[in-house]
C-alpha positions as CSV (number, residue, x, y, z in Angstrom):
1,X,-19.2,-10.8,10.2
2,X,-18.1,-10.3,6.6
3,X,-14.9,-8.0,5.9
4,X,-13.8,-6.7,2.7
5,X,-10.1,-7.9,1.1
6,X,-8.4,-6.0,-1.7
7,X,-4.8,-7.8,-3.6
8,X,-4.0,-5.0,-6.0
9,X,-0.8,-5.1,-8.1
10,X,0.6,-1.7,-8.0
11,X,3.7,-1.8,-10.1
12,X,5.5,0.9,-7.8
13,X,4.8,3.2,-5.1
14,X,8.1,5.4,-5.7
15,X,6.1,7.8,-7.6
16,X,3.9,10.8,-5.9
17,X,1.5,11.2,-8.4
18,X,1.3,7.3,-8.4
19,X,0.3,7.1,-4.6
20,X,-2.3,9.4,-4.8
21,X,-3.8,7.2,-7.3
22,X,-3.7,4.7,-5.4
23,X,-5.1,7.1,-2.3
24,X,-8.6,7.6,-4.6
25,X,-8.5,4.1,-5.5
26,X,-8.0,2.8,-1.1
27,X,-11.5,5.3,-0.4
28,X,-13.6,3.5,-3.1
29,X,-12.6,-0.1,-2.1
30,X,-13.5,0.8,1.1
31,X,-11.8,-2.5,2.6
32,X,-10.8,-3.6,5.7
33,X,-7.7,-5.1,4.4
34,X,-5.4,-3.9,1.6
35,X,-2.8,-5.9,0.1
36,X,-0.8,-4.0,-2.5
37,X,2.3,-6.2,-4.7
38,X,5.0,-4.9,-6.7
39,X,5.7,-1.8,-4.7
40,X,9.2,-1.6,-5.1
41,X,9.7,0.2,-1.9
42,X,12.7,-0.3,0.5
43,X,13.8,0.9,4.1
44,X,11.5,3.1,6.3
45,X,8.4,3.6,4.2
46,X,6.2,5.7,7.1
47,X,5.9,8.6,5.7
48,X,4.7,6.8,1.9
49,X,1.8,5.1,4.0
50,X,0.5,8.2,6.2
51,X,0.6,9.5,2.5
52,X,-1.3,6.9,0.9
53,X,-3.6,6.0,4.2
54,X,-4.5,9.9,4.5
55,X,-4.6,9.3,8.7
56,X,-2.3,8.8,11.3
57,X,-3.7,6.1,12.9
58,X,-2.7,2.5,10.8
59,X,-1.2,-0.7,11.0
60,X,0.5,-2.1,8.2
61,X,2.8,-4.9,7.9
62,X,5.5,-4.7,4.9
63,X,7.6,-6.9,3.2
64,X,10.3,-4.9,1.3
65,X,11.6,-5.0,-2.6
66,X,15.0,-6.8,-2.7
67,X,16.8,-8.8,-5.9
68,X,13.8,-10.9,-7.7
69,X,11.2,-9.8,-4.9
70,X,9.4,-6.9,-5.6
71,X,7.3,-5.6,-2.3
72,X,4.2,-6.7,-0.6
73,X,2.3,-4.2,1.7
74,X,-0.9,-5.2,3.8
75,X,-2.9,-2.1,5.5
């Protein structure tokens, strides 16, 4: 079985109109695994993925933007 992977530098995720973007952009990959750097988000980020997912039913593993290190999320 073959599965689809998708590393996509985002520069940010703070911005709405940004993570819808990103929203059109996650339906045409149609991956199985989404790994987006640079997203500068920090603390509880929920309610950005259920945006950007468009479901309610996800996984996603996150590591968050601090000093040098600028975000890593994998859905």
């Amino acid at each position: 079985m073959q599965f689809k992977l998708v590393s996509w530098n985002a520069r940010g995720l703070n911005n709405r109109d940004k993570r819808s973007i990103v929203q059109s952009m996650m339906v045409d990959w149609k991956a199985d695994i989404i790994c987006l750097q640079e997203t500068k988000l920090e603390g509880d980020i929920y309610d950005i993925i259920k945006q950007i997912w468009g479901g309610r039913w996800i996984k996603f593993a996150q590591l968050e933007a601090s000093s040098t290190r600028r975000g890593i999320l994998m859905l």
